[in-house]
NUFILO-836457 format. One record per atom (N, C-alpha, C): residue in three letters; x, z, y. Coordinates in steps of 0.1 Angstrom, whole numbers, plus 2048, in hexadecimal, padded with zeros to 3 digits. Example, Ala and Ser with C-alpha at 12.3 -4.5 7.8 and 13.67 -1.06 7.14 Angstrom:
// NUFILO-836457
ala88484E7C7 ala87B84E7D3 ala88484E7DF ser8808477EA ser8898477F5 ser88184F800 
***
This chain:
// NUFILO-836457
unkE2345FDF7 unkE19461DEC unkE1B470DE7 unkE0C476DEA unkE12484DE1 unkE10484DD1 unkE12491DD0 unkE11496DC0 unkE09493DBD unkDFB493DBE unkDF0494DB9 unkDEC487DB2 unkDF247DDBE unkDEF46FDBF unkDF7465DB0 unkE0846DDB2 unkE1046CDAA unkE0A470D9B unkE0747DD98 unkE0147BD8E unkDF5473D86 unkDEC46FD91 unkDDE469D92 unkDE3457D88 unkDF0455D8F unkDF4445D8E unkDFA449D7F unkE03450D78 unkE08456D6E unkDFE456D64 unkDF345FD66 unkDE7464D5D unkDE1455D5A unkDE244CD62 unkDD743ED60 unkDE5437D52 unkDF2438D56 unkDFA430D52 unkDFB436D44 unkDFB44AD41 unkDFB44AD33 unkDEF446D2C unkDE0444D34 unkDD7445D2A unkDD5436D2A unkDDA42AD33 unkDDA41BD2B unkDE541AD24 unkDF0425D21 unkDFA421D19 unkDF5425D07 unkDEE434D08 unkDEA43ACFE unkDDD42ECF8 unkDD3429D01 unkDCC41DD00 unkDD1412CF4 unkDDE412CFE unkDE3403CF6 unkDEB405CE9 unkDF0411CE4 unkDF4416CD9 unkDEB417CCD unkDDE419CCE unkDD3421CCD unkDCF412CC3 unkDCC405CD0 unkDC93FACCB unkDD53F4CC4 unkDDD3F5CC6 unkDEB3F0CBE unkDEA3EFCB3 unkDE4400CAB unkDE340BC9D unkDDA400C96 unkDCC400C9D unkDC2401C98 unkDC23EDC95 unkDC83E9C9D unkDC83DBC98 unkDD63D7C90 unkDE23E1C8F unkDEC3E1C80 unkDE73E5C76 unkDD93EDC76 unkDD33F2C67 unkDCA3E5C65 unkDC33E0C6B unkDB93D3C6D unkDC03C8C6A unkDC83C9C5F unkDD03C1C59 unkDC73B1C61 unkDBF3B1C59 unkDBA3A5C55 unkDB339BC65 unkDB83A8C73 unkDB83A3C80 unkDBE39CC85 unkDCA398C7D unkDD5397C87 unkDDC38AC7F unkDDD381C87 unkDDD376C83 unkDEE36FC7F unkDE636AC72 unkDF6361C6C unkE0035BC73 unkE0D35CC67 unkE13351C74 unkE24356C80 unkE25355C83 unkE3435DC8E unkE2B361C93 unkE23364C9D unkE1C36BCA5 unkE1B37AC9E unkE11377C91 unkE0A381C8B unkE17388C83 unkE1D386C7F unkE2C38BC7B unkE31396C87 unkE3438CC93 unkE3A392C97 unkE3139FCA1 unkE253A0CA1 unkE1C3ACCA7 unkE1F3B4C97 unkE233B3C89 unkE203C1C83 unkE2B3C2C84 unkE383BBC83 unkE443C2C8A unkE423C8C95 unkE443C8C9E unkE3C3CECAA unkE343DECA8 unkE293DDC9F unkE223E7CA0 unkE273EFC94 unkE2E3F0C88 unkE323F1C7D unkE39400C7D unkE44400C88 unkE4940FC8A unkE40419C91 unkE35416C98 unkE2B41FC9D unkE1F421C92 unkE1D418C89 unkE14417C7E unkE1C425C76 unkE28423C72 unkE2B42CC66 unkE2E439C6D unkE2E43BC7D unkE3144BC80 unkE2344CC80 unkE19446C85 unkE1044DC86 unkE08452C75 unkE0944AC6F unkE08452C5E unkE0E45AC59 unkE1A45CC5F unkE23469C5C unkE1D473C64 unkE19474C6F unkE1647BC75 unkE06482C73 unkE0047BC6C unkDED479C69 unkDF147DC58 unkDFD47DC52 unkDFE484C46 unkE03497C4A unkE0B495C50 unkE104A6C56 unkE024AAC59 unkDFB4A7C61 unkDF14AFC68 unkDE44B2C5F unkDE14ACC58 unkDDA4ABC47 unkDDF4B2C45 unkDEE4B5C3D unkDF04C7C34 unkDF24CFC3C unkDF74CBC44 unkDF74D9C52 unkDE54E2C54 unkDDE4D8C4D unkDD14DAC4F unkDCB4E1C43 unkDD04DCC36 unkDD14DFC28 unkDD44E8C2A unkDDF4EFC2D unkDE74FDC29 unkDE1506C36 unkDDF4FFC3E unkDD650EC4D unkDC7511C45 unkDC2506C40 unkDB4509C3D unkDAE50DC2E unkDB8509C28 unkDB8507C12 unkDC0518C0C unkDC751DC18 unkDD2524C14 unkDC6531C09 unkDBB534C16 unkDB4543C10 unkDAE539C01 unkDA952EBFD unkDA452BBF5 unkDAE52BBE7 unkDBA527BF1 unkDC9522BE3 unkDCB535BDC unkDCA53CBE7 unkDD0549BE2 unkDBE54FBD9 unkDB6550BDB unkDA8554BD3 unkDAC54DBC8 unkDAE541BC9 unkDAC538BBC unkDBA53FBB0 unkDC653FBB9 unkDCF544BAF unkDCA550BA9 unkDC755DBB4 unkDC2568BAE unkDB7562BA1 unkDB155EBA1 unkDA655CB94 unkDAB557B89 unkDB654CB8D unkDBF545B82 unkDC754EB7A unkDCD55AB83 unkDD8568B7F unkDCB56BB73 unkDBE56DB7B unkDBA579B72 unkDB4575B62 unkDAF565B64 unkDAE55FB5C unkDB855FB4C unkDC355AB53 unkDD0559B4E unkDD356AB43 unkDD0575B4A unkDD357FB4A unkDCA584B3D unkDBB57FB3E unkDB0585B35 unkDB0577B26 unkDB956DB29 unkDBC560B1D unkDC456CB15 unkDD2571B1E unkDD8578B12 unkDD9583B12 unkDCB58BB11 unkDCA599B0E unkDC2594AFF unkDBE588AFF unkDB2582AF9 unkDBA579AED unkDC7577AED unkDCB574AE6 unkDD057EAE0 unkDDB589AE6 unkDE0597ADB unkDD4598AD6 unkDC959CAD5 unkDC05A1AD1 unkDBA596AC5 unkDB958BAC5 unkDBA57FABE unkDC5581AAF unkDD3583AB2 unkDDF585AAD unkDDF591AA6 unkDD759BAAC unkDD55A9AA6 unkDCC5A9A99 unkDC15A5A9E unkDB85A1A92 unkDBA598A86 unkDC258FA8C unkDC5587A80 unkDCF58DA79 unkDD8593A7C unkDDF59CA79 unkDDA5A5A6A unkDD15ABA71 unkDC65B3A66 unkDC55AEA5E unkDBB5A4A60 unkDB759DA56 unkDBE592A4C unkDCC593A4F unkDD4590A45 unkDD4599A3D unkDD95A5A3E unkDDA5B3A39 unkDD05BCA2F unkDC25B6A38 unkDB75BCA2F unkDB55B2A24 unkDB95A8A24 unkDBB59CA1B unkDC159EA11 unkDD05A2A12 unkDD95A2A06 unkDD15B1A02 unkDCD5BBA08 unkDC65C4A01 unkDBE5C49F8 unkDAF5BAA00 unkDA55B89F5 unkDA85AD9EA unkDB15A69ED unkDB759E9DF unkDBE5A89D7 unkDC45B39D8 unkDCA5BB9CF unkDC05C49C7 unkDB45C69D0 unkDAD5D19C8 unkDA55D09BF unkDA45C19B9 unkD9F5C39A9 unkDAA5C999A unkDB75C59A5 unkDC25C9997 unkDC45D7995 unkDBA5E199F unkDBE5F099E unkDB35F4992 unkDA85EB990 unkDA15ED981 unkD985FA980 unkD925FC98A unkD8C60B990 unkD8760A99D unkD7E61199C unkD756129A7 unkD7D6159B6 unkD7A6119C1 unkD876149C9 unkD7E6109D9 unkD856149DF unkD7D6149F1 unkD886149FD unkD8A609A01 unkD94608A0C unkD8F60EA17 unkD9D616A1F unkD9C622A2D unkDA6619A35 unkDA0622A40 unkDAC61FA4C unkDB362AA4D unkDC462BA54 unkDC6630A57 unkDC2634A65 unkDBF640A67 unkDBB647A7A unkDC1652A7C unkDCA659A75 unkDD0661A76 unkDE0666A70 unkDEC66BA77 unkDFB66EA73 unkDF867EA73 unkE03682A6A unkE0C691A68 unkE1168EA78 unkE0E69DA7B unkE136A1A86 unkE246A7A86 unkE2C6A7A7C unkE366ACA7A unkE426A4A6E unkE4D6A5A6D unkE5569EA67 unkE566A5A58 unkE556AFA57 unkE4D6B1A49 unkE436B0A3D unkE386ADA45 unkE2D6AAA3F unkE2A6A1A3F unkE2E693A38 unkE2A682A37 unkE1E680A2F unkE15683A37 unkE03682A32 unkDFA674A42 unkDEF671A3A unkDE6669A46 unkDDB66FA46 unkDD566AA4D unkDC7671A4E unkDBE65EA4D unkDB6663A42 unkDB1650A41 unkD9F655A44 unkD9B64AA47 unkD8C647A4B unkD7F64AA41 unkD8664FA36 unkD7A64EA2B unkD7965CA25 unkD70665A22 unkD6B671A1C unkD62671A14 unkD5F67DA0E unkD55680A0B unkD46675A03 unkD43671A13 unkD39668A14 unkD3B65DA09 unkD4B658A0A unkD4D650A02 unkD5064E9F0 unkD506589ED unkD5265C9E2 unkD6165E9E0 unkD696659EB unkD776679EB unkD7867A9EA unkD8067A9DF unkD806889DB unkD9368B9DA unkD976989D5 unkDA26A29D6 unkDAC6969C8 unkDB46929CA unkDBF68E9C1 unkDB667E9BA unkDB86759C3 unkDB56689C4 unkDBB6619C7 unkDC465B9BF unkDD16549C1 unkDCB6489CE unkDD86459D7 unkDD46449E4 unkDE16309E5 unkDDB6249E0 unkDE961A9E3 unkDE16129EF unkDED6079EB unkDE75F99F4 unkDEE5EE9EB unkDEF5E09F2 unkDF45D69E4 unkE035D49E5 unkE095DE9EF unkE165E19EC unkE1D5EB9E0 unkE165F49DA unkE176009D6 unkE1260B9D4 unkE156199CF unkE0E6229D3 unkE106259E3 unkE0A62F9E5 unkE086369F5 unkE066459F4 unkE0164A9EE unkE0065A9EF unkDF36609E2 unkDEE6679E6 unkDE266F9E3 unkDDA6749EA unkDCF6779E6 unkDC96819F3 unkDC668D9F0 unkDC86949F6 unkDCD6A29F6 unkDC16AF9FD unkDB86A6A02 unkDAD6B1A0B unkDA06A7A12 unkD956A7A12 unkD8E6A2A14 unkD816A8A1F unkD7B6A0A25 unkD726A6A2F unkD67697A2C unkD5869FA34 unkD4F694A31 unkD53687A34 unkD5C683A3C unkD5F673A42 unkD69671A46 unkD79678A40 unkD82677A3F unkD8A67BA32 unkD9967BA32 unkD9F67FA25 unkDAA681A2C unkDB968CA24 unkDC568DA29 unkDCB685A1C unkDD567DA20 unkDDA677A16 unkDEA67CA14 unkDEE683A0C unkE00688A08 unkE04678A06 unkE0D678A11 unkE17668A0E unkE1F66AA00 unkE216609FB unkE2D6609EE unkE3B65F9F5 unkE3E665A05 unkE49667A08 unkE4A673A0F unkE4267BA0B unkE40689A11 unkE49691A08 unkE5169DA0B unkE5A6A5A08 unkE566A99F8 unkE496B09F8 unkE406B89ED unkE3B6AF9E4 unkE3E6A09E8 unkE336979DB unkE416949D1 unkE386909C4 unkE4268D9B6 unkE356869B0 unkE3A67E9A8 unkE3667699D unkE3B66F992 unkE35671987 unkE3A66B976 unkE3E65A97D unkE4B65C977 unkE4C649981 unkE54648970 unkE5563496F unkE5D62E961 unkE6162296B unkE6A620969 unkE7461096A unkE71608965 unkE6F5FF96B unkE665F3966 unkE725E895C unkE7E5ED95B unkE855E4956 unkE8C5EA94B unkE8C5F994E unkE8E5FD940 unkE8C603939 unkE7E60A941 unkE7561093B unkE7661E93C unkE83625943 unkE8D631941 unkE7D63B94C unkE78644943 unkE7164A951 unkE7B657956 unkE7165C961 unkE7566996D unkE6B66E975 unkE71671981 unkE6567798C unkE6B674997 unkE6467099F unkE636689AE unkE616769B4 unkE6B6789BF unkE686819C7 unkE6A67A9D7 unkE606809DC unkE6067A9ED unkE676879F5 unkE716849FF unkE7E687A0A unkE7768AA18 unkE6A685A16 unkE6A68AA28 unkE6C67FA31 unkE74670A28 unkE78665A31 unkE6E65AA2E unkE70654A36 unkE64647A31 unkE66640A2A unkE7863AA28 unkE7F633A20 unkE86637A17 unkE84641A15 unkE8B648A0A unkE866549FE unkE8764E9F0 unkE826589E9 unkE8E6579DB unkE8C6629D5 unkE976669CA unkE8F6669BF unkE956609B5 unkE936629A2 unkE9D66899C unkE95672997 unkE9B67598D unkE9667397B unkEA366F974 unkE9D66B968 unkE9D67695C unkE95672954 unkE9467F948 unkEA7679940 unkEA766F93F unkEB166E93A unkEBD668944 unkECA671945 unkED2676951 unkEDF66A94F unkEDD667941 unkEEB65B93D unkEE064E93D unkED8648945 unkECF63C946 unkED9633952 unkEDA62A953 unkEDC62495B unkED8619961 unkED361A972 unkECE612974 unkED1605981 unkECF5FC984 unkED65F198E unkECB5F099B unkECF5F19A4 unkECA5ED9B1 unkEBF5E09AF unkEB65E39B1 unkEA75D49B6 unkE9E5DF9A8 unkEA05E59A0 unkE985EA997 unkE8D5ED99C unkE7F5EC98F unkE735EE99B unkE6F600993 unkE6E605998 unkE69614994 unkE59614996 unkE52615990 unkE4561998F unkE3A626986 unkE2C62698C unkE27633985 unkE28632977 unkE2B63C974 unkE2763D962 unkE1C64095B unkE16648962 unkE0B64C959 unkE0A65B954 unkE1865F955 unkE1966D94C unkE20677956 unkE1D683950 unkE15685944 unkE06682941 unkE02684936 unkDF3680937 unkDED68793F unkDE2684946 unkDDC68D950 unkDE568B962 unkDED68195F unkDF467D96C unkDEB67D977 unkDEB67B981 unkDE0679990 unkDE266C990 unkDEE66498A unkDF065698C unkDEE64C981 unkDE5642982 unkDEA639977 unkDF2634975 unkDF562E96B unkE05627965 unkE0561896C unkE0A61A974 unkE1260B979 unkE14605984 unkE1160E991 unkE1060D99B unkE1F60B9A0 unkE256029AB unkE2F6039AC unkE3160E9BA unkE426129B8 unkE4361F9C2 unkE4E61A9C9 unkE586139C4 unkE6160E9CE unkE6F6079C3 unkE796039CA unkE865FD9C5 unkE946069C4 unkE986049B5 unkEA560E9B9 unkEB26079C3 unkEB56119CC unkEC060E9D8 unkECD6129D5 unkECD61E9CB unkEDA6249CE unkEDD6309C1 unkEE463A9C6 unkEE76429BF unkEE76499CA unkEE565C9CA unkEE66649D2 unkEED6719CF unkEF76759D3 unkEFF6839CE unkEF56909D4 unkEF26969C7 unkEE96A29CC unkEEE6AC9C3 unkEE66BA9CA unkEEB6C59BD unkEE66C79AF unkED96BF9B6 unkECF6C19A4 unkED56B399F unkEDF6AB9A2 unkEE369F999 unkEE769599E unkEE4689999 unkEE467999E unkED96749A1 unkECD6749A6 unkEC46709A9 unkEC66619AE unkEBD65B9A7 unkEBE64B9AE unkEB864C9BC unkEB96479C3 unkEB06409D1 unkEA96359D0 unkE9A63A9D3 unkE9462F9D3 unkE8E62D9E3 unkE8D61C9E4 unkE876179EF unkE786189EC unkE6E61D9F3 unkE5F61B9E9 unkE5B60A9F7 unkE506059EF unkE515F69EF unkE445FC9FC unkE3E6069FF unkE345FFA04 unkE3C607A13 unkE35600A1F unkE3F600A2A unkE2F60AA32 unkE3C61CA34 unkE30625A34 unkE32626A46 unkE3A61FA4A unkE3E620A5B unkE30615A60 unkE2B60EA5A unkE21601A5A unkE17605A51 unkE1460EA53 unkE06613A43 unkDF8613A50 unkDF1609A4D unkDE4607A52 unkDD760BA4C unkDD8601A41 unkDCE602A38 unkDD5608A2B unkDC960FA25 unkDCB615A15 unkDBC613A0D unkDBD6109FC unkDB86109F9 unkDB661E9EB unkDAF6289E9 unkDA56329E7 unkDA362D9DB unkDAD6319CC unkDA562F9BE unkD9963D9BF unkD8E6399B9 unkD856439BA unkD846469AB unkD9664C9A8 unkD8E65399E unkD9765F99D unkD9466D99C unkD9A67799D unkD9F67B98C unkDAB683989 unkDB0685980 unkDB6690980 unkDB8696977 unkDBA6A8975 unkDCA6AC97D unkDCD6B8981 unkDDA6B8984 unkDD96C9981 unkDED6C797C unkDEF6D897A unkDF56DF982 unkDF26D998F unkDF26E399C unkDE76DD9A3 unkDE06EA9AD unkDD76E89B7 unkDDE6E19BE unkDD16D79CA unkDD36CB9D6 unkDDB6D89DD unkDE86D29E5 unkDED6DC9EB unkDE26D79FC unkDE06E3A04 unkDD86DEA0F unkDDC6DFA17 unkDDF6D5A20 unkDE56CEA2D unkDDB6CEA3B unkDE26CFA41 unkDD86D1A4D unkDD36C2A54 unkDC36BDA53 unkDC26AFA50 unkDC56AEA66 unkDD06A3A67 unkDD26A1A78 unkDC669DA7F unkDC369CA8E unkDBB698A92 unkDB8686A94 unkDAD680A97 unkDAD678A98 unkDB3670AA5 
***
């Protein structure tokens, strides 16, 4: 017998073997073929270990098929899900931001009937370019009825003045700027002085008219009013006493001022101007 023949008899034996495997499957899934009883027992014993490879095998070739064919769709799909993902929380800072504000413009416009005067909330859009000059540049001019020495707070306290004006903006002198001073009284015992601002954000000095006064740490220092013809109304608060300070011109208290000028967003613009016995000193207003 040659080869040819040899495999001819081979080829017949795997394809009635593959045959009878084939019908084996298809009548172990045909549950309901195969008859009760020891007989019918003993054919799904029988066919039972070729039943469960071939499932094993018809489950591999399914994800093998999943992952050859699904893969370009699995990876598109993620990219969309990234970017999705990506534009939720740009969309929530922005969510967090706003609300943010509008806490803020809140405790504002709840404060601005107690300033008892006509008055016009700014934004801040502008910093001092230099460690000297603690001024802002806020959103409101001219247009608005914002003029030269307009006491400048928010519902923390005072904030500055404004010091130079243009049609649709204003420079505002921080009350922590080197060159600013104001009539300040202690709210607790009444002892007045002058508030001078350091240059720092957290730090400003009093000095009192009367030099044997003594005063305790949490004290609230505020505007006085005086002399008459002050730029400031009486009552505005300006900060807490901290300390005592060794200087050449004396003892100067340190005060903390209450409103937090590292976080100054909004300001609110009394609109009402009041005499001073010095000219607006003029500042150079920063760019936007």
């Amino acid at each position: 017998m040659n080869l040819a023949q040899i495999w001819s008899e081979r080829r017949r034996i795997i394809l009635v073997a593959l045959l009878v495997i084939l019908l084996v499957v298809l009548l172990a899934r045909q549950t309901d073929l195969i008859p009760p009883g020891p007989a019918g027992r003993a054919v799904r014993t029988l066919v039972n270990p070729i039943v469960t490879s071939v499932a094993a095998i018809d489950r591999a070739v399914s994800y093998g098929w999943l992952v050859l064919f699904r893969s370009r769709d699995l990876e598109t799909e993620n990219r969309e899900l990234r970017r999705e993902i990506a534009l939720l929380q740009m969309g929530y800072q922005q969510l967090a931001e706003d609300h943010a504000q509008l806490e803020r413009l809140s405790k504002l416009t709840a404060a601005r009937p107690t300033f008892n005067m006509p008055n016009v909330t700014a934004n801040i859009v502008g910093l001092s370019a230099n460690y000297w000059t603690r001024s802002v540049t806020i959103d409101r001019g001219r247009r608005d009825g914002v003029g030269p020495n307009m006491p400048v707070v928010n519902q923390e306290g005072l904030v500055g003045i404004v010091r130079d004006v243009t049609h649709n903006s204003a420079l505002v002198q921080l009350l922590v700027d080197g060159e600013f001073a104001a009539g300040s009284l202690v709210r607790e015992t009444r002892d007045r002085g002058i508030v001078e601002g350091t240059g720092e954000m957290d730090h400003l000095l009093l000095m009192l008219e009367n030099p044997q006064a003594t005063l305790r740490e949490g004290f609230e220092v505020m505007t006085s009013g005086l002399p008459i013809g002050s730029l400031f109304p009486k009552g505005f608060l300006i900060g807490k006493i901290q300390g005592i300070e060794q200087s050449k011109s004396g003892h100067p208290y340190v005060v903390k001022p209450t409103v937090r000028f590292d976080r100054l967003e909004e300001v609110v613009v009394l609109l009402e101007t009041r005499s001073s016995d010095f000219p607006p000193q003029q500042l150079p207003i920063p760019l936007r």
